[in-house]
N, CA, C and O atoms as a GROMACS GRO file, in nm:
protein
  552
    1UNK      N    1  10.708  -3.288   0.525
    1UNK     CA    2  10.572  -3.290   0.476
    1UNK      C    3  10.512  -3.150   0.484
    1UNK      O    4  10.443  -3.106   0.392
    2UNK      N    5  10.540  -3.073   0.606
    2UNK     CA    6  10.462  -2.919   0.567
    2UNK      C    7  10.497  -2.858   0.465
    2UNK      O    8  10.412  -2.802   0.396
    3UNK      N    9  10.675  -2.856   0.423
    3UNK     CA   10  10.712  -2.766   0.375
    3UNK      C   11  10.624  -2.798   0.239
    3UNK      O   12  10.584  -2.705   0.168
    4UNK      N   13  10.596  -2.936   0.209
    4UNK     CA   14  10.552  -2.932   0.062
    4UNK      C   15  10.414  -2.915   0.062
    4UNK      O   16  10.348  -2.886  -0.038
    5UNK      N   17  10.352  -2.940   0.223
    5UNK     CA   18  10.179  -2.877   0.212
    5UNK      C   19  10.197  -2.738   0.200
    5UNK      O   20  10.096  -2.693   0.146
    6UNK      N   21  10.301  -2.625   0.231
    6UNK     CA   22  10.325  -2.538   0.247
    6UNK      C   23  10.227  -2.471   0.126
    6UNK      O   24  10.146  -2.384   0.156
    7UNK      N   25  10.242  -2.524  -0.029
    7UNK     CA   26  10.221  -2.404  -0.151
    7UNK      C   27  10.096  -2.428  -0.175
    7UNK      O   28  10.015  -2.344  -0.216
    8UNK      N   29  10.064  -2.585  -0.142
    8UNK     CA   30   9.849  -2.611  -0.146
    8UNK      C   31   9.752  -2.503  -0.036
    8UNK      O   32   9.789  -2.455   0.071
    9UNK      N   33   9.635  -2.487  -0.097
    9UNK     CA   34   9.528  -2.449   0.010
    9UNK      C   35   9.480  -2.532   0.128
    9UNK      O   36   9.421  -2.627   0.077
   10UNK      N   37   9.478  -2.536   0.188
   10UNK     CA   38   9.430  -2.610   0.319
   10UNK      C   39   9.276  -2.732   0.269
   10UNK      O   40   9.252  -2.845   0.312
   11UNK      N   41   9.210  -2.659   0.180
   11UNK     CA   42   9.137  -2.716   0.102
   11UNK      C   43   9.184  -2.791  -0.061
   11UNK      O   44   9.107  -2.872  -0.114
   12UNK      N   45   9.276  -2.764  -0.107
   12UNK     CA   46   9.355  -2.837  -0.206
   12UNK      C   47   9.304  -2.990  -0.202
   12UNK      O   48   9.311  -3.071  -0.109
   13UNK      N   49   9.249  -3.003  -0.330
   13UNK     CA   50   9.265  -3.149  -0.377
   13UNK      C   51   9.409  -3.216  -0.341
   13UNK      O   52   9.437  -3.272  -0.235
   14UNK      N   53   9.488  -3.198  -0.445
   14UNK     CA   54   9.617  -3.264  -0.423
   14UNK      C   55   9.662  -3.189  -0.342
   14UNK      O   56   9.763  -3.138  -0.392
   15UNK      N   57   9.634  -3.127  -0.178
   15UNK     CA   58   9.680  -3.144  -0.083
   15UNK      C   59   9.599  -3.309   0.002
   15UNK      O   60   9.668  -3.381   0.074
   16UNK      N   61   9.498  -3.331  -0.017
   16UNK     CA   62   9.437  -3.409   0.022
   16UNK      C   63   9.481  -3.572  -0.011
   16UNK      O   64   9.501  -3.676   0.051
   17UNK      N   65   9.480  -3.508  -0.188
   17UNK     CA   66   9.575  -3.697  -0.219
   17UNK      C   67   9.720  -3.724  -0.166
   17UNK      O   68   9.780  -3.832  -0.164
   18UNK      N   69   9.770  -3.575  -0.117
   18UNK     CA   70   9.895  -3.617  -0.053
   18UNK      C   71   9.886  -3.642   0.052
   18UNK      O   72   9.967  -3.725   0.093
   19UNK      N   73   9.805  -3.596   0.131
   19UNK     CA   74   9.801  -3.662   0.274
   19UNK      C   75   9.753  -3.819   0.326
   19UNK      O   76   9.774  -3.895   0.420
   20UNK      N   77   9.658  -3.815   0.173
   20UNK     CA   78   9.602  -3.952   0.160
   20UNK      C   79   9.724  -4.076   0.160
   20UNK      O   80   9.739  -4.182   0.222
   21UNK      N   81   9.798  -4.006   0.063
   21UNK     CA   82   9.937  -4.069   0.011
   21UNK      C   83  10.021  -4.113   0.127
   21UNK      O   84  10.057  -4.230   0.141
   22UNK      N   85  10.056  -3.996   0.226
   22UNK     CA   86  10.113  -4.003   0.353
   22UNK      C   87  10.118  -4.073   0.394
   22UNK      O   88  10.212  -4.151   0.408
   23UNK      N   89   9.946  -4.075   0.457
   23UNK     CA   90   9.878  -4.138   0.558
   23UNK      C   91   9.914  -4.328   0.524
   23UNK      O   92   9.945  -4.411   0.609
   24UNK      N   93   9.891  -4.353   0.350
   24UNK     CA   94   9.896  -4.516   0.343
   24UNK      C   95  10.069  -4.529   0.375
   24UNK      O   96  10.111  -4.615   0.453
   25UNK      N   97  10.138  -4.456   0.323
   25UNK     CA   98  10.252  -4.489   0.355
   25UNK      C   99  10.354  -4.503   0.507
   25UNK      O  100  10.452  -4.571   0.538
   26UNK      N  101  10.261  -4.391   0.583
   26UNK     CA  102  10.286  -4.400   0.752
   26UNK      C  103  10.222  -4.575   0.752
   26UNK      O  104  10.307  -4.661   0.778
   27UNK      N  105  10.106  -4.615   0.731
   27UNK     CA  106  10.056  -4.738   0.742
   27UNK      C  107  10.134  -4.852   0.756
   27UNK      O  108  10.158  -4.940   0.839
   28UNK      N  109  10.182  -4.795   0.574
   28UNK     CA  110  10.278  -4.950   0.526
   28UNK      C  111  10.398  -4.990   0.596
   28UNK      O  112  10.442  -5.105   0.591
   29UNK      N  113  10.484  -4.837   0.702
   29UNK     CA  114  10.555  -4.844   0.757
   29UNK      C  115  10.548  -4.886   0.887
   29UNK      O  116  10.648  -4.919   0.949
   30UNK      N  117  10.406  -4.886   0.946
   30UNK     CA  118  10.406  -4.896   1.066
   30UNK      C  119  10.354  -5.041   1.075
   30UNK      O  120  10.410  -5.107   1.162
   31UNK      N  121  10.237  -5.122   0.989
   31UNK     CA  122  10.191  -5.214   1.003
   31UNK      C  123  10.342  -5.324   0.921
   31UNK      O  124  10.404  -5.312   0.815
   32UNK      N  125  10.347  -5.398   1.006
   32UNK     CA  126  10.460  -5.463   0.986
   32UNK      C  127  10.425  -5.605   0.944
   32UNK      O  128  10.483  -5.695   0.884
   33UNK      N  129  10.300  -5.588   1.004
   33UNK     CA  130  10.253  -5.801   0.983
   33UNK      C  131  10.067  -5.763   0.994
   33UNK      O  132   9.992  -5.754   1.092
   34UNK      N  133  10.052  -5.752   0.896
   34UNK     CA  134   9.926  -5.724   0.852
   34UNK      C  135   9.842  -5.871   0.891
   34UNK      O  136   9.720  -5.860   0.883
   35UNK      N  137   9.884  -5.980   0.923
   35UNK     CA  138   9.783  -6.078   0.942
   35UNK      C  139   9.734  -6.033   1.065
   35UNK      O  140   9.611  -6.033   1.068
   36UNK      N  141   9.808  -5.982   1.200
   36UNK     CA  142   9.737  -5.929   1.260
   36UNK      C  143   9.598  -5.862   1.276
   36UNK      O  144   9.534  -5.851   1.380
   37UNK      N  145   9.572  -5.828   1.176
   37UNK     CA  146   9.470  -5.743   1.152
   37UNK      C  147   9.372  -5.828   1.115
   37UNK      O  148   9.258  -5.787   1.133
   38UNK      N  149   9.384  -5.934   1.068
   38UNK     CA  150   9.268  -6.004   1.095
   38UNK      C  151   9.188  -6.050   1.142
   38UNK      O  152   9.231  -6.131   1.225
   39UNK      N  153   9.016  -6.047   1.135
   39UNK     CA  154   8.885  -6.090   1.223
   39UNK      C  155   8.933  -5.994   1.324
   39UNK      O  156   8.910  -6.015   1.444
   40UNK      N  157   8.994  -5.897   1.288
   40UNK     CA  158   8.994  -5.767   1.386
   40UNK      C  159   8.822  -5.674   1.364
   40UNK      O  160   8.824  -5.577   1.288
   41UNK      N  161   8.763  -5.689   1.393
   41UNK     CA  162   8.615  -5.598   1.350
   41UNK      C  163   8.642  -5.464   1.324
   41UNK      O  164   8.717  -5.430   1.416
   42UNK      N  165   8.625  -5.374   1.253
   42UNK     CA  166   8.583  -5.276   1.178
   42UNK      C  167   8.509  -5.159   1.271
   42UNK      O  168   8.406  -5.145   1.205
   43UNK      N  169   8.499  -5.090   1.353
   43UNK     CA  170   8.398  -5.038   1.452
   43UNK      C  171   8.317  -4.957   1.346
   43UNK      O  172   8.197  -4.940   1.362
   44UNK      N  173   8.363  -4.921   1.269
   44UNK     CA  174   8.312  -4.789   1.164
   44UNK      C  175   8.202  -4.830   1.062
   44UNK      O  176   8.202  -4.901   0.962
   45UNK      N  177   8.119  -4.766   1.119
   45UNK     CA  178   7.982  -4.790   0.998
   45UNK      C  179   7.982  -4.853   0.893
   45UNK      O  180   7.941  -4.967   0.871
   46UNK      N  181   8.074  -4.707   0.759
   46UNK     CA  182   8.050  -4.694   0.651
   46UNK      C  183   8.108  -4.840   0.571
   46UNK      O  184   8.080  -4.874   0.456
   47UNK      N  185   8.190  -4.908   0.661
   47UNK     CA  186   8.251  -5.052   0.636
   47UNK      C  187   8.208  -5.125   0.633
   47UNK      O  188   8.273  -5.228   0.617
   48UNK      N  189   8.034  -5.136   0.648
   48UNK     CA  190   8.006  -5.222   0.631
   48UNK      C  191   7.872  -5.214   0.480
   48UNK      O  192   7.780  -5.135   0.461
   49UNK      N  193   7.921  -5.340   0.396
   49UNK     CA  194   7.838  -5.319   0.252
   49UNK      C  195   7.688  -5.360   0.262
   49UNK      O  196   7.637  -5.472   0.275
   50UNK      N  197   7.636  -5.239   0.251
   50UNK     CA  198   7.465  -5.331   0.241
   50UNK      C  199   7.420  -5.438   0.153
   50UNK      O  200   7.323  -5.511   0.177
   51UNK      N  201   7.483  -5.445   0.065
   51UNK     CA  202   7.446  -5.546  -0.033
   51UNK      C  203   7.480  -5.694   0.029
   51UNK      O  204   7.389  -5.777   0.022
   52UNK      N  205   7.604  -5.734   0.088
   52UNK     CA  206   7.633  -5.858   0.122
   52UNK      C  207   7.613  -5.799   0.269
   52UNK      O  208   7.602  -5.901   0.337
   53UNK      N  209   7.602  -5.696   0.350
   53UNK     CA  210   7.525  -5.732   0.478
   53UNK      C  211   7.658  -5.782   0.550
   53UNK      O  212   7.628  -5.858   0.643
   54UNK      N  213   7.824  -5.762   0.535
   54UNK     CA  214   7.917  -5.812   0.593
   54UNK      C  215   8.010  -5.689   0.627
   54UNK      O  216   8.001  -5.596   0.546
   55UNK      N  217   8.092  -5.672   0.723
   55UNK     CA  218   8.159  -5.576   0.753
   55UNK      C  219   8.298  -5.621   0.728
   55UNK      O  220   8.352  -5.707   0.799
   56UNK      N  221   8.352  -5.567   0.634
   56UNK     CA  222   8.510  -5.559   0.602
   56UNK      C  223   8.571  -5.644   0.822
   56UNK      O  224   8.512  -5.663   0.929
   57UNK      N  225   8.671  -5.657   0.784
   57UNK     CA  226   8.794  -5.684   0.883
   57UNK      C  227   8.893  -5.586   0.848
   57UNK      O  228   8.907  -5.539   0.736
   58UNK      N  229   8.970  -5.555   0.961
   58UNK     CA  230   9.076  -5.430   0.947
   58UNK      C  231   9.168  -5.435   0.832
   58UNK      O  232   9.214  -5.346   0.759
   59UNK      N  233   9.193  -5.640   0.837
   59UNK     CA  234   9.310  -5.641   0.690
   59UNK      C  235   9.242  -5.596   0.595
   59UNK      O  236   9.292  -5.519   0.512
   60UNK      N  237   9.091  -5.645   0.592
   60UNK     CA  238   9.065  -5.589   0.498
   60UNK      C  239   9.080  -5.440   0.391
   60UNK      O  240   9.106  -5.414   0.274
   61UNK      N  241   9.040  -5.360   0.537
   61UNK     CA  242   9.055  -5.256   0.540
   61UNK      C  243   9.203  -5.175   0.504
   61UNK      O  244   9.212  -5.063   0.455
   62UNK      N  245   9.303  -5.256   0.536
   62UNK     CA  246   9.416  -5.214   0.488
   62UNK      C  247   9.493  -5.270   0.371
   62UNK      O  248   9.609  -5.237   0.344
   63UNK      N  249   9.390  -5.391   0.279
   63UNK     CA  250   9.456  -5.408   0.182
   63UNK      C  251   9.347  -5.322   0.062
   63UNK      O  252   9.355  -5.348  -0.058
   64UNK      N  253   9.247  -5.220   0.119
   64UNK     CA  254   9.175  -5.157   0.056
   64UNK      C  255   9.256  -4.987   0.037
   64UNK      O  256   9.278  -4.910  -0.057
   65UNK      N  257   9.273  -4.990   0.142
   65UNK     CA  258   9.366  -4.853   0.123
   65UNK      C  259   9.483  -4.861   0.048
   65UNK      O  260   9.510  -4.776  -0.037
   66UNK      N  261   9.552  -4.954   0.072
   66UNK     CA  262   9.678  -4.974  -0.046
   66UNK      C  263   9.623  -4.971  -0.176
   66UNK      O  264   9.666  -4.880  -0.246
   67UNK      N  265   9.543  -5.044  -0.224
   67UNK     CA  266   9.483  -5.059  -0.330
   67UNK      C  267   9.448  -4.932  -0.420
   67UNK      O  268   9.457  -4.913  -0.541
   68UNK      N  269   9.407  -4.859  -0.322
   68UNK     CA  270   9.285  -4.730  -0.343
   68UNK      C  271   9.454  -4.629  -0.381
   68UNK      O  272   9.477  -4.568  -0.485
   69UNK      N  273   9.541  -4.640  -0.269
   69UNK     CA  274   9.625  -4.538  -0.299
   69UNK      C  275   9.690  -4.580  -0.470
   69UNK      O  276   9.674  -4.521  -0.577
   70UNK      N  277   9.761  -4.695  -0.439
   70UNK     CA  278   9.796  -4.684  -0.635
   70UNK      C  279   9.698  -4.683  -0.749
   70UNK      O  280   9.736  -4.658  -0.863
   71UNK      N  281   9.565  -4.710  -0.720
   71UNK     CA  282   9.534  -4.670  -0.816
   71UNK      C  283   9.476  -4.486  -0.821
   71UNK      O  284   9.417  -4.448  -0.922
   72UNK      N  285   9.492  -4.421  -0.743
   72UNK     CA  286   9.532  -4.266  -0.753
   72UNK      C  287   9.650  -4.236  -0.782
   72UNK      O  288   9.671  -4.124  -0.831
   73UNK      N  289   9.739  -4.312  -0.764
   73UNK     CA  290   9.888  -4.246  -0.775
   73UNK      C  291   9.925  -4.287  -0.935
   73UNK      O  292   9.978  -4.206  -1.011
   74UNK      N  293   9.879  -4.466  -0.990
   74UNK     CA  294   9.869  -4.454  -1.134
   74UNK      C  295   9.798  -4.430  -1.197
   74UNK      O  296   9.820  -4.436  -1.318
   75UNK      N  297   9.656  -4.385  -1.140
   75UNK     CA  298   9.553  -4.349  -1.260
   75UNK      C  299   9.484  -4.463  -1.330
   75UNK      O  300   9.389  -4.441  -1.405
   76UNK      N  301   9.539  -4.608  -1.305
   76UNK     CA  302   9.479  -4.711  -1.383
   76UNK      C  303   9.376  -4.762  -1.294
   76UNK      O  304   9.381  -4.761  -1.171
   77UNK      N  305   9.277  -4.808  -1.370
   77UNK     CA  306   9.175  -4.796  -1.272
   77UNK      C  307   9.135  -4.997  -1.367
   77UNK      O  308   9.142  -5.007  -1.490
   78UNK      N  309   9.112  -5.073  -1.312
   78UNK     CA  310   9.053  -5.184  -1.379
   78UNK      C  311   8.975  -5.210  -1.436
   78UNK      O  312   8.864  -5.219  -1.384
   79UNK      N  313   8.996  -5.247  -1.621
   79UNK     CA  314   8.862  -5.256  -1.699
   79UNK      C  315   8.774  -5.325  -1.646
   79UNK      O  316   8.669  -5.264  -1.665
   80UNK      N  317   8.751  -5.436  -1.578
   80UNK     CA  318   8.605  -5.508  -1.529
   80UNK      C  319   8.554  -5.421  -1.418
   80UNK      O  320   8.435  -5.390  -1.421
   81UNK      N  321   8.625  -5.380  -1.326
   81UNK     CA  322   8.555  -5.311  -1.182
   81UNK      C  323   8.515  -5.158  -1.279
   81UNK      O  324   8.393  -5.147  -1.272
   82UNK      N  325   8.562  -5.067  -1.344
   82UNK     CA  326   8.541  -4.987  -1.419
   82UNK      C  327   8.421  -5.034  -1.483
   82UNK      O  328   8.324  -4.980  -1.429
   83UNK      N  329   8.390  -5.104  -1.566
   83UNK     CA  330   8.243  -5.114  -1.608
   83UNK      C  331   8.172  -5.182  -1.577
   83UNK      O  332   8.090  -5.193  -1.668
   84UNK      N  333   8.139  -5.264  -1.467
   84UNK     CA  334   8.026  -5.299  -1.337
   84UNK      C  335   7.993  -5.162  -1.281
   84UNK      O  336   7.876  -5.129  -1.265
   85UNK      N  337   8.095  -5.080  -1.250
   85UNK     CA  338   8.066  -5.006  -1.116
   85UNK      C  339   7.964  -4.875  -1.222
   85UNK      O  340   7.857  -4.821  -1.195
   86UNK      N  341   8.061  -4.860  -1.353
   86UNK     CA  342   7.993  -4.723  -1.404
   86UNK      C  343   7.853  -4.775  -1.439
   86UNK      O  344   7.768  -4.732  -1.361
   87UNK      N  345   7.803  -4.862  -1.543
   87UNK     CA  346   7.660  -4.905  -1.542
   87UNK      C  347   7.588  -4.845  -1.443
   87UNK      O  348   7.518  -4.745  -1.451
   88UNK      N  349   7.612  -4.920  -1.340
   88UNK     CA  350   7.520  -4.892  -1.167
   88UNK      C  351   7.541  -4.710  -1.155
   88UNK      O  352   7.441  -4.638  -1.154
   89UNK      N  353   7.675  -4.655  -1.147
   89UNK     CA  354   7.657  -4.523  -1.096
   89UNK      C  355   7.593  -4.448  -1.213
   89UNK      O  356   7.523  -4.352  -1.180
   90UNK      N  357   7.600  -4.466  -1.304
   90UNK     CA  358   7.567  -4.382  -1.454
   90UNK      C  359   7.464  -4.393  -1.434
   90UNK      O  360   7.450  -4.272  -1.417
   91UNK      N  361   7.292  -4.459  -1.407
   91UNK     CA  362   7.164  -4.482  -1.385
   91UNK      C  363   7.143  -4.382  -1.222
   91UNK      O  364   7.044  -4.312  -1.207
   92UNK      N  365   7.231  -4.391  -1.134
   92UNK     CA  366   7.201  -4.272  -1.044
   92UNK      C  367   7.226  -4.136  -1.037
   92UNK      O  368   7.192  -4.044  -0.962
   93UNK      N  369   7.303  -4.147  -1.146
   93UNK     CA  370   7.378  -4.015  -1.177
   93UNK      C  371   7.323  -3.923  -1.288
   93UNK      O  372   7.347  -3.806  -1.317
   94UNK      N  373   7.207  -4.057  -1.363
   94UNK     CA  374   7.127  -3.945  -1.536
   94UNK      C  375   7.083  -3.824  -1.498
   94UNK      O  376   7.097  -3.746  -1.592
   95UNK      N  377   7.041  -3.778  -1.414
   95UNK     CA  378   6.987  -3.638  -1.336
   95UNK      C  379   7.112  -3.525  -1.377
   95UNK      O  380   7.097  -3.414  -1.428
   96UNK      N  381   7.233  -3.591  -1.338
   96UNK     CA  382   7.314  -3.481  -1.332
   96UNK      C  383   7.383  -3.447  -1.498
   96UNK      O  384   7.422  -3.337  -1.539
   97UNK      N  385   7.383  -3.565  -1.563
   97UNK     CA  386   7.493  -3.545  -1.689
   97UNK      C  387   7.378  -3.433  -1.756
   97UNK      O  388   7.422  -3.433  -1.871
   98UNK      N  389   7.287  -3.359  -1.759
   98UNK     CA  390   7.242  -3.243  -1.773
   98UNK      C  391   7.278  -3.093  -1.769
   98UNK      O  392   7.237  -2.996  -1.832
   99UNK      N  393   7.404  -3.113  -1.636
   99UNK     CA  394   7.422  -3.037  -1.561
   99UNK      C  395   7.498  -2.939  -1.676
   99UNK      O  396   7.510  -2.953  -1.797
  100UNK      N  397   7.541  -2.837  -1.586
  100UNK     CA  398   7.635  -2.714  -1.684
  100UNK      C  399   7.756  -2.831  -1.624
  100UNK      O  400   7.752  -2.896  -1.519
  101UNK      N  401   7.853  -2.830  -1.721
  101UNK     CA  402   8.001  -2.889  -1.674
  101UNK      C  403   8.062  -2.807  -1.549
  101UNK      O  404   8.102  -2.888  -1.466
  102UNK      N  405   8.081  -2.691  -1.514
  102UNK     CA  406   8.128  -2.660  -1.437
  102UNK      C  407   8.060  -2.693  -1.283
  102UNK      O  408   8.116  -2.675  -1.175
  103UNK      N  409   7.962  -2.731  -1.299
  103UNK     CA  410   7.875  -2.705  -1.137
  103UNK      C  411   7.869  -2.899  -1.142
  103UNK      O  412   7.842  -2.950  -1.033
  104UNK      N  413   7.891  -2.994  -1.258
  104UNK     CA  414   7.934  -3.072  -1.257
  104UNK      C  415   8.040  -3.122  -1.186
  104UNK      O  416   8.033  -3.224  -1.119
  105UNK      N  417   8.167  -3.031  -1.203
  105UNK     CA  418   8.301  -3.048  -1.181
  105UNK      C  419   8.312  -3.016  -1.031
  105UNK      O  420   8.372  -3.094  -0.958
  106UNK      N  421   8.258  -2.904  -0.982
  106UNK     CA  422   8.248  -2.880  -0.832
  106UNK      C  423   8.167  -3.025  -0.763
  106UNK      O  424   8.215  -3.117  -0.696
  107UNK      N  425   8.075  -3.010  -0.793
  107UNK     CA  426   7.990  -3.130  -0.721
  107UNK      C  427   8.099  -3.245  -0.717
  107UNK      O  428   8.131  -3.299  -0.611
  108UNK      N  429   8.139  -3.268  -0.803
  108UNK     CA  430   8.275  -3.412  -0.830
  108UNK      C  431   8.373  -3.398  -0.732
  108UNK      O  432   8.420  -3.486  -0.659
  109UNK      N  433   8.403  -3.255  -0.737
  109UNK     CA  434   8.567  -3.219  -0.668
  109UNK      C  435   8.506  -3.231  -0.504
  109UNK      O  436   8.553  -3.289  -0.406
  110UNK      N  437   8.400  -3.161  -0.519
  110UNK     CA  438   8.347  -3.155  -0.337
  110UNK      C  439   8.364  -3.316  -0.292
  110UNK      O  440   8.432  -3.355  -0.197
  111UNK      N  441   8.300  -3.382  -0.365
  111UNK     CA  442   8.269  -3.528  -0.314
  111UNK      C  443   8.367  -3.592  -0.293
  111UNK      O  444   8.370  -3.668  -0.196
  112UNK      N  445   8.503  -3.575  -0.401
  112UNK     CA  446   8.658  -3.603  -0.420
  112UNK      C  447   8.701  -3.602  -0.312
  112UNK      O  448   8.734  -3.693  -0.236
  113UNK      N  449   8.701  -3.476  -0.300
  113UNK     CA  450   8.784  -3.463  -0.161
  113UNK      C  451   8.712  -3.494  -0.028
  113UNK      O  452   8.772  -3.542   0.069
  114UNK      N  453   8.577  -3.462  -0.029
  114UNK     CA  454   8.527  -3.570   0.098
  114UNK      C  455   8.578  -3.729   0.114
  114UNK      O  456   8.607  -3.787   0.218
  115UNK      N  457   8.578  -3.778  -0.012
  115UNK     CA  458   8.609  -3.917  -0.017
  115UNK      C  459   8.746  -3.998   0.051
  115UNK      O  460   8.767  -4.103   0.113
  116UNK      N  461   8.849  -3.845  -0.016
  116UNK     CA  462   8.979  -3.826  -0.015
  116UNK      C  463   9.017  -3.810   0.178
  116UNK      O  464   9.118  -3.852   0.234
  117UNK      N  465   8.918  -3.748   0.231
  117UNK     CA  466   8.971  -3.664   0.371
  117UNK      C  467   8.915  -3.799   0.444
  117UNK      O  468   8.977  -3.847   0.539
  118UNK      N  469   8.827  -3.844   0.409
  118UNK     CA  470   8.772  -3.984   0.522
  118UNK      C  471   8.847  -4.064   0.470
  118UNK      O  472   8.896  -4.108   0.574
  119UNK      N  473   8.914  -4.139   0.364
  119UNK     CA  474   8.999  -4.226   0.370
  119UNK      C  475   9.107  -4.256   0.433
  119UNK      O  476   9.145  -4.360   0.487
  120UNK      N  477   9.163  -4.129   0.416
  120UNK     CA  478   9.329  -4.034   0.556
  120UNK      C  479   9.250  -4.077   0.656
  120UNK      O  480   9.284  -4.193   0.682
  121UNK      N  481   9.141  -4.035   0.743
  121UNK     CA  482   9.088  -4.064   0.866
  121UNK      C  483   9.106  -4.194   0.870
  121UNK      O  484   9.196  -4.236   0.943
  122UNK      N  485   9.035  -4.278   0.803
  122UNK     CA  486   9.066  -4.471   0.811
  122UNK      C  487   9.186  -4.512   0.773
  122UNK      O  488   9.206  -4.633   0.756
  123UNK      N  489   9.254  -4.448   0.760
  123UNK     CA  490   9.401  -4.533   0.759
  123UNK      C  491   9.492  -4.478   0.864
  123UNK      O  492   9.584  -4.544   0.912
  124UNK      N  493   9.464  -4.362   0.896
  124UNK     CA  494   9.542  -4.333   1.073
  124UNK      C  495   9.428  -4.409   1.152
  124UNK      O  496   9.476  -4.456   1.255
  125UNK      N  497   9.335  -4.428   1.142
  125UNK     CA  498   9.244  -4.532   1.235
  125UNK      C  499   9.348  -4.692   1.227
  125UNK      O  500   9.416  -4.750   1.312
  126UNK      N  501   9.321  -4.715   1.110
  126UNK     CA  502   9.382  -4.855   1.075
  126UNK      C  503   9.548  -4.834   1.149
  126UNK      O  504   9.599  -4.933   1.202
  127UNK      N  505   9.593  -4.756   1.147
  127UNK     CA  506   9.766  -4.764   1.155
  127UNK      C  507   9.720  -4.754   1.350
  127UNK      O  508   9.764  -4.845   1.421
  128UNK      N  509   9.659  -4.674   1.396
  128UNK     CA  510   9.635  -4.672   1.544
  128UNK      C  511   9.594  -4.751   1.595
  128UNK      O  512   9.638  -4.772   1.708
  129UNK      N  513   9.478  -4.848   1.537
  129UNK     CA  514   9.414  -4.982   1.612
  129UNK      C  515   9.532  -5.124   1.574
  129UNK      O  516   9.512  -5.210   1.660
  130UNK      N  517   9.625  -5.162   1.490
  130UNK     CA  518   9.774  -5.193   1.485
  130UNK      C  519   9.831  -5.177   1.590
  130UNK      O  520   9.844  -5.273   1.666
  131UNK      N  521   9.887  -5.032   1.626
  131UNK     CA  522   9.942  -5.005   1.731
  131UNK      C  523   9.881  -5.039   1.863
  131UNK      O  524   9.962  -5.057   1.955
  132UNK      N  525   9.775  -5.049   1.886
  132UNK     CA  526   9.687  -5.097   1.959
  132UNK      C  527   9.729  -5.265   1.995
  132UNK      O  528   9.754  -5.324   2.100
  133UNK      N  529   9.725  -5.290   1.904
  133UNK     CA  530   9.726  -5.483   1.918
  133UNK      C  531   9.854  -5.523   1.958
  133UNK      O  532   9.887  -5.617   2.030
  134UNK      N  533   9.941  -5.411   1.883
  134UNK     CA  534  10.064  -5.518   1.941
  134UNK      C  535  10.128  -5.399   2.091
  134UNK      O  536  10.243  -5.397   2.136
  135UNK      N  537  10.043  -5.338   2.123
  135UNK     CA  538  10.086  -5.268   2.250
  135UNK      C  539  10.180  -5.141   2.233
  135UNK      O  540  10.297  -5.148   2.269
  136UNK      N  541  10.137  -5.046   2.188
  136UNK     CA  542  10.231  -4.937   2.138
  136UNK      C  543  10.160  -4.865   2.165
  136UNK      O  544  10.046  -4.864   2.118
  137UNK      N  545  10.222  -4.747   2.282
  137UNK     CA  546  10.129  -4.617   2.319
  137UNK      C  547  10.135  -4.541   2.182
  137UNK      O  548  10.226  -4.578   2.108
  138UNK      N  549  10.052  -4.439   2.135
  138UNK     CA  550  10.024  -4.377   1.999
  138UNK      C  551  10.115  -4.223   2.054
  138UNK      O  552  10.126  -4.127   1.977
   0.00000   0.00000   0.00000
């Protein structure tokens, strides 16, 4: 794995989706029986949705990261969740489609990869609280 982080910037996008990448795949290898993970609670804030007022469960949480990784790795993204979600973000977002494209594209990439670097964080969380349950020093 370094040698191929080796040619990215430390800040690199696709150093980030690869670690992202990593990280689900250390997961898939390590979580062996994912029912475990269930009505396991979530400790982490951002897990929980204001709208339904419910906090994900860890499976949850780890059949969200799988999810999240192929659809970065194929690019297909689902016509119904694709146009629910854009409606809603496109009305918070009219401010910006103004913007110059380039200061567009930064703002996107910054957020990208924030998105990108806390997801890696919750899935070595998720693969460590696993190890946790079934008794495995980390």
């Amino acid at each position: 794995m370094q040698h191929a982080e080796a040619k990215f910037n430390k800040n690199s996008l696709l150093l980030a989706l690869r670690r992202y990448s990593s990280a689900v795949s250390d997961m898939e290898q390590t979580i062996l029986l994912p029912n475990l993970l269930r009505d396991v609670p979530s400790d982490e804030v951002w897990d929980c949705d204001a709208a339904e007022e419910s906090c994900r469960d860890l499976y949850d949480n780890y059949l969200m990261l799988k999810a999240i990784r192929t659809t970065v790795e194929s690019g297909l993204i689902p016509l119904d969740d694709h146009k629910a979600k854009n409606n809603t973000m496109l009305k918070t977002l009219e401010p910006l489609l103004d913007t110059e494209p380039e200061a567009l594209f930064r703002f996107h990439l910054r957020g990208l990869f924030s998105v990108m670097t806390d997801l890696t964080k919750k899935t070595r969380n998720v693969t460590e609280k696993y190890m946790d349950i079934i008794g495995v020093a980390n």
